[in-house]
VOBAZA-408781 format. One line per 3 residues: for each residue x, y, z of N, C-alpha, C. Coordinates in nm, 3 decimals, decimal comma, padded with zeros to 5 digits. Atoms other than C-alpha are relative to their C-alpha. Layout:
<atoms>
X:Y:Z:X:Y:Z:X:Y:Z; ...
</atoms>
This chain:
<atoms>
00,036:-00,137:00,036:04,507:00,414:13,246:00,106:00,095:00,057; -00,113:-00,068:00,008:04,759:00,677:13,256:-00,064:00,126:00,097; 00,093:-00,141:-00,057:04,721:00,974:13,555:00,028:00,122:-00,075
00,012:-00,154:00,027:04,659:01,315:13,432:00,101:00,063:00,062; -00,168:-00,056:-00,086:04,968:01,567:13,464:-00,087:00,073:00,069; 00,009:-00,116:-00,137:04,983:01,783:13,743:-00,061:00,111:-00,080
00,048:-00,146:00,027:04,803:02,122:13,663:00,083:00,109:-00,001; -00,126:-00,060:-00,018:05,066:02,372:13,595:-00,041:00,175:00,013; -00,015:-00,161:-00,002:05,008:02,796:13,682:00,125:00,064:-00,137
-00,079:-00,058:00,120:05,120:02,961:13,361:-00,003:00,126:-00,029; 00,079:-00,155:00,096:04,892:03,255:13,229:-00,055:00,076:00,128; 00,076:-00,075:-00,092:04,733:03,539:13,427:-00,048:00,110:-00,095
00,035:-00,037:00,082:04,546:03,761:13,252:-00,069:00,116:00,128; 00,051:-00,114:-00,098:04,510:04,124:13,455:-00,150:00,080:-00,111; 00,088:-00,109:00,012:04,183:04,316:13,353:00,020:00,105:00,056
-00,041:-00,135:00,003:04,235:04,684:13,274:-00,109:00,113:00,048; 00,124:-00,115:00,017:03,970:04,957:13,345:00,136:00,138:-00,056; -00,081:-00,118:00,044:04,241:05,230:13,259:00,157:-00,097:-00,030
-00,110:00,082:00,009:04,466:05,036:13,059:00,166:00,054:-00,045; -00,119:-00,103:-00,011:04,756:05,267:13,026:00,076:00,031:00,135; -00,061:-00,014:-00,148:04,786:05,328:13,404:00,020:-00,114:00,020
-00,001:00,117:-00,024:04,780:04,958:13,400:00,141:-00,089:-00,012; -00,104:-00,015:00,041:05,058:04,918:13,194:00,148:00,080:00,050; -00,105:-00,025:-00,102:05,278:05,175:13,328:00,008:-00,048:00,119
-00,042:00,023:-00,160:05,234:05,059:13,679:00,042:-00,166:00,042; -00,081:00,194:00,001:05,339:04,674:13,591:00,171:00,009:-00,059; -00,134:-00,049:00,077:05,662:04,866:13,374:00,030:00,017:00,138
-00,056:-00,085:-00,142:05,742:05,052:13,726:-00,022:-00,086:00,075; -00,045:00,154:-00,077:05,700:04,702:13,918:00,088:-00,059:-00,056; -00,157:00,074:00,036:05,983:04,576:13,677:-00,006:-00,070:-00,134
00,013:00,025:00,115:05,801:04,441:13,407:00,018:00,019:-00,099; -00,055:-00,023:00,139:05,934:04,426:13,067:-00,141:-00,043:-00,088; 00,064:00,013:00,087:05,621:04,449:12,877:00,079:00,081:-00,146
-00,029:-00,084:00,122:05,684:04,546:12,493:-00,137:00,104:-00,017; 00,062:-00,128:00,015:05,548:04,843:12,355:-00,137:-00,065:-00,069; 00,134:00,029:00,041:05,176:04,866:12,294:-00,057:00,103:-00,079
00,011:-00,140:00,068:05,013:05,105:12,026:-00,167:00,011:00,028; 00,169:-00,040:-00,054:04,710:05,292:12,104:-00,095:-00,013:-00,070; 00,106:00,049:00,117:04,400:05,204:12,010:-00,141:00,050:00,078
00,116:-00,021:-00,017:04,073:05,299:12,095:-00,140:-00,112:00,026; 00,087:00,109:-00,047:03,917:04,939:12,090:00,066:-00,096:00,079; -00,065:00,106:-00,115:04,068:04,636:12,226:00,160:00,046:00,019
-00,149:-00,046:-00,064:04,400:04,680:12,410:00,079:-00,153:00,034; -00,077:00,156:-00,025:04,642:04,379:12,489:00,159:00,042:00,017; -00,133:00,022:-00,038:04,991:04,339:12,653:00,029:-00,123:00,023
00,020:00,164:-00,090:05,162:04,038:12,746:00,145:00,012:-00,041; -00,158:-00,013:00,007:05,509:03,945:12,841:00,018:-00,164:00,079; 00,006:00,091:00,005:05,653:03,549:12,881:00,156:00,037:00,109
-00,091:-00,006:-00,089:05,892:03,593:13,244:00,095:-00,151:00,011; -00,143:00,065:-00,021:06,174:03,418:13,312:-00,019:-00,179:00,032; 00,036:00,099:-00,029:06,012:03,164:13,467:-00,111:-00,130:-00,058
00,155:00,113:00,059:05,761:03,046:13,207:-00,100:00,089:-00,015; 00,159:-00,020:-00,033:05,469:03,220:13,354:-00,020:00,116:-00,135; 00,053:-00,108:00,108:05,303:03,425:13,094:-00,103:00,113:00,048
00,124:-00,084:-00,038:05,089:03,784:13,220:-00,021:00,110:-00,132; 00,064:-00,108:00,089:04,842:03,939:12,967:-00,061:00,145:00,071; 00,093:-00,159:-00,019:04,696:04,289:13,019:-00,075:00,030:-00,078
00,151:-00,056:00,113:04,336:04,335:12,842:-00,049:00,076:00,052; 00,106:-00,084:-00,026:04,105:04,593:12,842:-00,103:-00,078:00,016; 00,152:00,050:00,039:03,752:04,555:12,925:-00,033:-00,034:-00,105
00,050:00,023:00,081:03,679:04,559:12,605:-00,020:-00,164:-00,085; -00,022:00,127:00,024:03,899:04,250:12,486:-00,045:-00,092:00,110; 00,071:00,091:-00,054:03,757:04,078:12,804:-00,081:-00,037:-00,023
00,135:00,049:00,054:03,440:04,089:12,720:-00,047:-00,068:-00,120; 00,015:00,133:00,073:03,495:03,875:12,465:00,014:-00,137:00,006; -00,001:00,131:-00,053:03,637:03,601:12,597:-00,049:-00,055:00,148
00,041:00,035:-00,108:03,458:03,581:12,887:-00,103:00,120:00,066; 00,140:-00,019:00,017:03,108:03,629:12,956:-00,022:00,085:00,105; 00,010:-00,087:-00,129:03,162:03,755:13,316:-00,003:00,169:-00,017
00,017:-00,175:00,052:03,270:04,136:13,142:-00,119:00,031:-00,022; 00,113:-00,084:00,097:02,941:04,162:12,973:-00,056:00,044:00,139; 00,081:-00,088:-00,099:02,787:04,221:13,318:00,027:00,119:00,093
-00,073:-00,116:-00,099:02,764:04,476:13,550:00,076:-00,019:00,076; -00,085:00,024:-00,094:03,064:04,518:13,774:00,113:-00,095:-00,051; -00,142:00,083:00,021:03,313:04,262:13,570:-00,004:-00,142:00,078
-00,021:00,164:-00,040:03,428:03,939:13,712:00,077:00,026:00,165; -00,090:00,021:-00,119:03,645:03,879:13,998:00,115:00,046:00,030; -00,104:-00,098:00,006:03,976:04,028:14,114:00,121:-00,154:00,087
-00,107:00,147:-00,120:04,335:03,769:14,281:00,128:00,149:00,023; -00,147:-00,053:-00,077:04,629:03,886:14,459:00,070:-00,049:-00,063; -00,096:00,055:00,123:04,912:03,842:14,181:00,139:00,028:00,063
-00,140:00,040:-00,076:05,254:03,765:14,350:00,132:00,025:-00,076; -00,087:00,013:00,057:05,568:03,865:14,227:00,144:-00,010:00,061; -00,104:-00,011:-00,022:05,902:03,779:14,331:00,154:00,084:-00,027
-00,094:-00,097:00,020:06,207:04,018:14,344:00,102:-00,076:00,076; -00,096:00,057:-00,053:06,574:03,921:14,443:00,060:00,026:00,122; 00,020:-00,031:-00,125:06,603:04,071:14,808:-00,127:00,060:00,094
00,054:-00,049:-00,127:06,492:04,165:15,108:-00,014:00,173:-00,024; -00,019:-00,128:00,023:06,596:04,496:15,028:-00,071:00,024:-00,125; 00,078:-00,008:00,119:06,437:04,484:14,679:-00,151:00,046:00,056
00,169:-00,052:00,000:06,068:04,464:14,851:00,018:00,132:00,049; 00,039:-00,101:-00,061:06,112:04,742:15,037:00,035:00,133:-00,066; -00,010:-00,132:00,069:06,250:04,963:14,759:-00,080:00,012:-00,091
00,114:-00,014:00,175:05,997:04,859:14,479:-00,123:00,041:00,106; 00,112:-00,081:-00,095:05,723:04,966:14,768:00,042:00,096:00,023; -00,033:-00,130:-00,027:05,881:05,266:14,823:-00,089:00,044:-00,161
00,005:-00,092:00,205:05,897:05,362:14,428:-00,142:-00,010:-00,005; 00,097:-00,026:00,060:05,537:05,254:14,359:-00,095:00,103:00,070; 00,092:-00,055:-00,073:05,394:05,415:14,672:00,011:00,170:-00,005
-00,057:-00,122:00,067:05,585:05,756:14,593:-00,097:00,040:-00,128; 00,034:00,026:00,137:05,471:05,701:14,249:-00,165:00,027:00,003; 00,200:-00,043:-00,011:05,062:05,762:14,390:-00,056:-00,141:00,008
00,074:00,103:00,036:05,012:05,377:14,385:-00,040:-00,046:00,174; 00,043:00,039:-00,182:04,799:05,251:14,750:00,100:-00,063:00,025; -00,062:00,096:-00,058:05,016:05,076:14,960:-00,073:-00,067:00,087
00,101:00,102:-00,044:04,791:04,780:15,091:00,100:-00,064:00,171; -00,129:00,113:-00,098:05,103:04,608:15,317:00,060:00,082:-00,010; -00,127:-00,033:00,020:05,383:04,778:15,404:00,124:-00,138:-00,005
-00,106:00,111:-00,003:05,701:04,564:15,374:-00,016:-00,072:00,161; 00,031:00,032:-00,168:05,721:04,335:15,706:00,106:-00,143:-00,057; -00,014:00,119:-00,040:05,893:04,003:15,770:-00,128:-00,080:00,029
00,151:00,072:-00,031:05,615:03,749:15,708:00,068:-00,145:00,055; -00,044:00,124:-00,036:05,645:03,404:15,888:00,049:-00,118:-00,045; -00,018:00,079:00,057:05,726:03,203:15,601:00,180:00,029:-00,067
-00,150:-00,031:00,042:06,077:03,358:15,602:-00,005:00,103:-00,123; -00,040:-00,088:00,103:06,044:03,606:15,320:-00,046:00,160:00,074; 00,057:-00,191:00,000:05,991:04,016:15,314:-00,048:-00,009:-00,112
00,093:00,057:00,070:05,674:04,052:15,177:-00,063:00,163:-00,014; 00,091:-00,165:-00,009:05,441:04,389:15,067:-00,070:00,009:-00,118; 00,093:-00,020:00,104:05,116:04,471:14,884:-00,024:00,090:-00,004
00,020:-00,152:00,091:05,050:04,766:14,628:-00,083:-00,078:-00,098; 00,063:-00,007:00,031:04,762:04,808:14,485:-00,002:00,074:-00,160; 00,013:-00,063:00,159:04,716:04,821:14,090:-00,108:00,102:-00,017
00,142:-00,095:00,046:04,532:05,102:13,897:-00,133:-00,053:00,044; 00,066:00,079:-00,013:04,270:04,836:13,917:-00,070:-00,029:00,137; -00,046:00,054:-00,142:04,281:04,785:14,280:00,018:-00,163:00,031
-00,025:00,189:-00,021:04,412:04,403:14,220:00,118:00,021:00,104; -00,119:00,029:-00,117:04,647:04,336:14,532:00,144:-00,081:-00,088; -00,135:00,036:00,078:04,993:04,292:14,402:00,134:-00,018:00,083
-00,143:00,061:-00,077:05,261:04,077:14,608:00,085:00,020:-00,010; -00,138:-00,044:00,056:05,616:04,205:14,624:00,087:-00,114:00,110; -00,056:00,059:-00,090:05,806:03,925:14,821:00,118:-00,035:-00,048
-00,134:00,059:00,011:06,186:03,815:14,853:00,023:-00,111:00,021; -00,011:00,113:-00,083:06,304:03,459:14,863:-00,006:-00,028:00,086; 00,023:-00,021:-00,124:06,205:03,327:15,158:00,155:-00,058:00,085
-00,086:-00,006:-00,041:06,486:03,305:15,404:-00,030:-00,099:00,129; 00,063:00,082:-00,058:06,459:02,978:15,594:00,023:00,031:00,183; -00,042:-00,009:-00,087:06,634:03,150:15,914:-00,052:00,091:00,108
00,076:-00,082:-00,042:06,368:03,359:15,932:-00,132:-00,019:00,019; 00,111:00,040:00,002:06,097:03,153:15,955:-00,032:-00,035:00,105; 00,061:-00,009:-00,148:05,849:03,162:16,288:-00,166:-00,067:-00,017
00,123:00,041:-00,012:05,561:03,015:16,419:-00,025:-00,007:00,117; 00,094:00,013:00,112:05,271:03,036:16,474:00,024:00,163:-00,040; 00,008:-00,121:00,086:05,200:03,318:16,218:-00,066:00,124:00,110
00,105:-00,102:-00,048:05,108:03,666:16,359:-00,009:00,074:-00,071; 00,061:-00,086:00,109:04,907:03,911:16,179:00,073:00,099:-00,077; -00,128:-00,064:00,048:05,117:04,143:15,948:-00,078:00,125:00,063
00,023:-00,142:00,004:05,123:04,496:16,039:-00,061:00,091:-00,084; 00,123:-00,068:00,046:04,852:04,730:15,993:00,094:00,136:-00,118; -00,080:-00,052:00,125:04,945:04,954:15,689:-00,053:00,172:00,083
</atoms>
Protein backbone atom coordinates (compact mmCIF):
# COMPACT_ATOMS: atom_id res chain seq x y z
CA UNK A 1 0.00 0.00 0.00
CA UNK A 2 1.37 3.22 -1.03
CA UNK A 3 1.83 6.20 1.92
CA UNK A 4 -0.23 9.20 1.48
CA UNK A 5 1.74 12.49 0.32
CA UNK A 6 2.74 14.83 2.77
CA UNK A 7 -0.05 17.53 3.31
CA UNK A 8 1.04 20.58 1.55
CA UNK A 9 -0.12 24.56 2.93
CA UNK A 10 -1.36 26.19 -0.25
CA UNK A 11 -4.69 28.29 0.07
CA UNK A 12 -5.70 30.74 2.80
CA UNK A 13 -8.73 32.23 2.48
CA UNK A 14 -8.93 35.77 4.68
CA UNK A 15 -12.62 36.64 5.68
CA UNK A 16 -13.62 40.26 5.03
CA UNK A 17 -16.11 42.21 7.24
CA UNK A 18 -15.13 45.50 5.30
CA UNK A 19 -13.84 44.09 2.28
CA UNK A 20 -12.30 47.07 0.65
CA UNK A 21 -10.24 48.02 3.74
CA UNK A 22 -9.31 44.46 3.44
CA UNK A 23 -8.04 44.66 0.20
CA UNK A 24 -6.26 47.83 0.38
CA UNK A 25 -4.45 46.88 3.49
CA UNK A 26 -3.02 43.40 1.88
CA UNK A 27 -2.08 45.94 -1.50
CA UNK A 28 -0.09 48.22 1.20
CA UNK A 29 1.53 44.91 2.78
CA UNK A 30 2.88 44.27 -0.86
CA UNK A 31 0.36 42.27 -2.28
CA UNK A 32 -0.32 42.21 -5.88
CA UNK A 33 -3.91 41.44 -5.82
CA UNK A 34 -5.69 42.24 -9.32
CA UNK A 35 -8.31 44.61 -9.54
CA UNK A 36 -11.69 43.77 -8.08
CA UNK A 37 -15.06 45.41 -9.30
CA UNK A 38 -17.60 46.45 -6.89
CA UNK A 39 -20.35 44.69 -6.13
CA UNK A 40 -22.80 44.78 -3.61
CA UNK A 41 -23.11 40.90 -3.11
CA UNK A 42 -20.35 38.52 -3.00
CA UNK A 43 -16.83 39.97 -3.16
CA UNK A 44 -13.65 37.81 -3.99
CA UNK A 45 -9.86 38.50 -4.48
CA UNK A 46 -7.18 36.15 -4.83
CA UNK A 47 -3.63 36.27 -5.93
CA UNK A 48 -1.18 32.89 -6.66
CA UNK A 49 2.54 34.25 -4.81
CA UNK A 50 5.63 33.39 -5.86
CA UNK A 51 5.83 30.64 -3.90
CA UNK A 52 2.76 28.62 -4.87
CA UNK A 53 0.72 29.62 -1.95
CA UNK A 54 -2.55 30.93 -3.11
CA UNK A 55 -4.58 33.89 -0.63
CA UNK A 56 -8.32 34.51 -1.35
CA UNK A 57 -10.17 37.51 0.13
CA UNK A 58 -14.13 36.83 0.57
CA UNK A 59 -16.69 38.69 1.99
CA UNK A 60 -19.00 37.43 4.52
CA UNK A 61 -21.28 37.02 2.20
CA UNK A 62 -19.30 34.55 -0.21
CA UNK A 63 -18.30 32.78 3.10
CA UNK A 64 -21.33 31.95 4.06
CA UNK A 65 -21.65 29.85 1.44
CA UNK A 66 -19.06 27.71 1.60
CA UNK A 67 -18.93 27.26 4.98
CA UNK A 68 -21.51 26.82 7.45
CA UNK A 69 -19.52 28.47 10.30
CA UNK A 70 -20.60 32.28 8.56
CA UNK A 71 -24.21 31.50 8.89
CA UNK A 72 -23.79 31.92 12.66
CA UNK A 73 -23.45 34.50 14.95
CA UNK A 74 -19.97 35.89 15.30
CA UNK A 75 -18.34 33.94 12.06
CA UNK A 76 -15.79 31.27 12.41
CA UNK A 77 -12.38 31.51 13.63
CA UNK A 78 -9.51 33.92 12.98
CA UNK A 79 -5.03 32.54 12.30
CA UNK A 80 -2.04 34.60 12.36
CA UNK A 81 -1.11 34.73 8.47
CA UNK A 82 2.75 35.05 8.04
CA UNK A 83 4.36 36.76 5.43
CA UNK A 84 7.84 36.92 4.48
CA UNK A 85 9.71 40.06 3.17
CA UNK A 86 13.45 40.20 2.00
CA UNK A 87 15.20 42.01 5.06
CA UNK A 88 15.63 42.84 8.25
CA UNK A 89 15.15 46.23 7.29
CA UNK A 90 12.07 45.41 5.16
CA UNK A 91 10.05 44.36 8.54
CA UNK A 92 10.64 47.29 10.10
CA UNK A 93 9.68 49.57 7.20
CA UNK A 94 6.46 47.66 6.08
CA UNK A 95 5.48 48.17 10.06
CA UNK A 96 6.23 51.53 9.93
CA UNK A 97 4.02 52.17 6.57
CA UNK A 98 1.05 50.11 7.80
CA UNK A 99 1.10 51.51 11.33
CA UNK A 100 1.30 55.25 9.92
CA UNK A 101 -1.27 54.13 7.57
CA UNK A 102 -4.00 53.72 10.96
CA UNK A 103 -3.38 49.89 10.89
CA UNK A 104 -2.83 48.40 14.99
CA UNK A 105 0.50 47.47 15.50
CA UNK A 106 0.18 44.12 17.56
CA UNK A 107 4.34 43.50 17.69
CA UNK A 108 6.59 45.96 17.08
CA UNK A 109 9.58 44.74 14.99
CA UNK A 110 12.11 42.86 17.51
CA UNK A 111 14.73 40.19 16.88
CA UNK A 112 12.86 36.95 17.62
CA UNK A 113 14.98 33.87 18.71
CA UNK A 114 14.66 31.93 15.70
CA UNK A 115 17.08 34.37 13.98
CA UNK A 116 14.66 36.43 11.97
CA UNK A 117 13.09 40.22 12.52
CA UNK A 118 9.72 39.60 13.06
CA UNK A 119 6.34 42.11 13.62
CA UNK A 120 2.54 41.88 13.84
CA UNK A 121 -0.14 44.32 12.26
CA UNK A 122 -3.33 43.83 12.60
CA UNK A 123 -5.81 43.52 9.50
CA UNK A 124 -9.08 45.57 9.07
CA UNK A 125 -10.36 42.32 10.41
CA UNK A 126 -8.22 42.14 13.38
CA UNK A 127 -6.44 38.79 11.88
CA UNK A 128 -2.73 39.02 13.23
CA UNK A 129 -0.50 39.44 10.27
CA UNK A 130 3.32 38.27 10.43
CA UNK A 131 5.92 40.47 8.80
CA UNK A 132 9.24 38.45 9.25
CA UNK A 133 12.78 38.46 7.43
CA UNK A 134 14.74 35.37 6.61
CA UNK A 135 15.86 34.06 9.53
CA UNK A 136 19.48 34.81 10.11
CA UNK A 137 21.14 31.75 11.60
CA UNK A 138 23.78 34.13 13.52
CA UNK A 139 21.16 35.43 15.25
CA UNK A 140 19.65 32.74 16.70
CA UNK A 141 19.39 32.41 20.84
CA UNK A 142 18.16 30.32 23.35
CA UNK A 143 16.05 29.79 25.35
CA UNK A 144 13.37 32.10 23.78
CA UNK A 145 12.43 35.30 25.74
CA UNK A 146 9.20 36.96 25.47
CA UNK A 147 9.04 39.57 22.59
CA UNK A 148 8.61 43.05 23.60
CA UNK A 149 5.56 44.52 24.83
CA UNK A 150 4.09 46.69 21.94
Amino acid sequence: MAAEPKLVLNLLDVVASDFDATVAFYRRLGVELGEVPPSEGIRHAEVKLANGFVLHIDNEKLASLYNPAWRAPGGSCRAVIGFEVPSREAVDQRYAELVAAGHRGKQPPYDAFWGARYAIVADPDGNDVGIMSPPDESRRSWPPRPAPAP
